[in-house]
N, C-alpha and C positions, 0 to 999 in steps of 0.2 A: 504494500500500500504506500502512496505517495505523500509525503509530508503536505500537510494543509496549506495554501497561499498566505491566508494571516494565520499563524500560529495561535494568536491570541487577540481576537477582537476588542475586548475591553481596553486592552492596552494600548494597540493599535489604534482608536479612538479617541484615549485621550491623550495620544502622539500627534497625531492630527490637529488635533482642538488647539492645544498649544502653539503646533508650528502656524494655525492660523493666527495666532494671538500677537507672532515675530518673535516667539522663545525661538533659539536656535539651540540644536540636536550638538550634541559635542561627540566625536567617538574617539576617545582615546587608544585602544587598544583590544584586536580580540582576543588577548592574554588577562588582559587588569577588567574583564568583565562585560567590556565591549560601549557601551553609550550612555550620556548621561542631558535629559531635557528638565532643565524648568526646576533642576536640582534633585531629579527622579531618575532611578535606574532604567535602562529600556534593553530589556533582555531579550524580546523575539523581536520589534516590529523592524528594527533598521533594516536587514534585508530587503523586507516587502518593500519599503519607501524607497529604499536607492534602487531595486530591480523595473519600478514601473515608476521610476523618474518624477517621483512624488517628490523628492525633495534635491537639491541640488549643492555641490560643495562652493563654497565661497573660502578665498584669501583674508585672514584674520589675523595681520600684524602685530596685535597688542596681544593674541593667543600663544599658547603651549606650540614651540616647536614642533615635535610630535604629535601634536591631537589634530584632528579634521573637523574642520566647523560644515556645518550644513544648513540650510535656509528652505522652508518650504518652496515649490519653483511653481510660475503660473498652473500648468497642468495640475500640480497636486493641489493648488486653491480649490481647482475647478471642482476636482473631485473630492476635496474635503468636506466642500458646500452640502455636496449631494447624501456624502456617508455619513457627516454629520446630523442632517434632516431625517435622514431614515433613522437614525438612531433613535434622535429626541421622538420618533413618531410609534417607537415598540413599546410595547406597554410596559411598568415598571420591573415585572415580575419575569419578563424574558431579558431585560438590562440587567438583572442582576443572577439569575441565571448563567449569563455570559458572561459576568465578571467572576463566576467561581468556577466556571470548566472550562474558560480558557474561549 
């Protein structure tokens, strides 16, 4: 069986949420844990947003040598709008559902 495309939805959403908000995704290392948004760890979604170009790297001079700063990029606005609305529109009881099986 093939690994799922978002690993984990809840999380994935609210990776989104924030990179609509212009929190920027930092990814230090996939040794020291892999990424960190908004002061929050992000364990599955970075994959998904860099594979389907939801989020884009940006040059950050006053940043960590080593770490990779990343910026939501038009495309993933577009489609944050949308995965966002669907979200706010499930009822609370399948929102939370998804945030405990992933």
């Amino acid at each position: 069986m093939s690994a799922p495309i978002i690993p984990h939805r809840g999380e994935f959403i609210d990776a989104l949420t924030a990179l609509r908000k212009g929190h920027v995704l930092v990814h230090v290392s996939d040794a020291a844990g892999g990424c960190v948004l908004d002061g929050s760890p992000v364990y599955h979604s970075y994959p998904t947003l860099r594979r389907y170009g939801l989020i884009g790297e940006f040059e950050n001079p006053l940043g960590f040598a080593s770490a990779r700063y990343y910026r939501i990029t038009a495309h993933g606005r577009e489609f944050a709008e949308r995965a966002c609305r669907a979200w706010r529109h499930r009822p609370l009881w399948q929102r939370l559902a998804v945030r405990f099986t992933g």
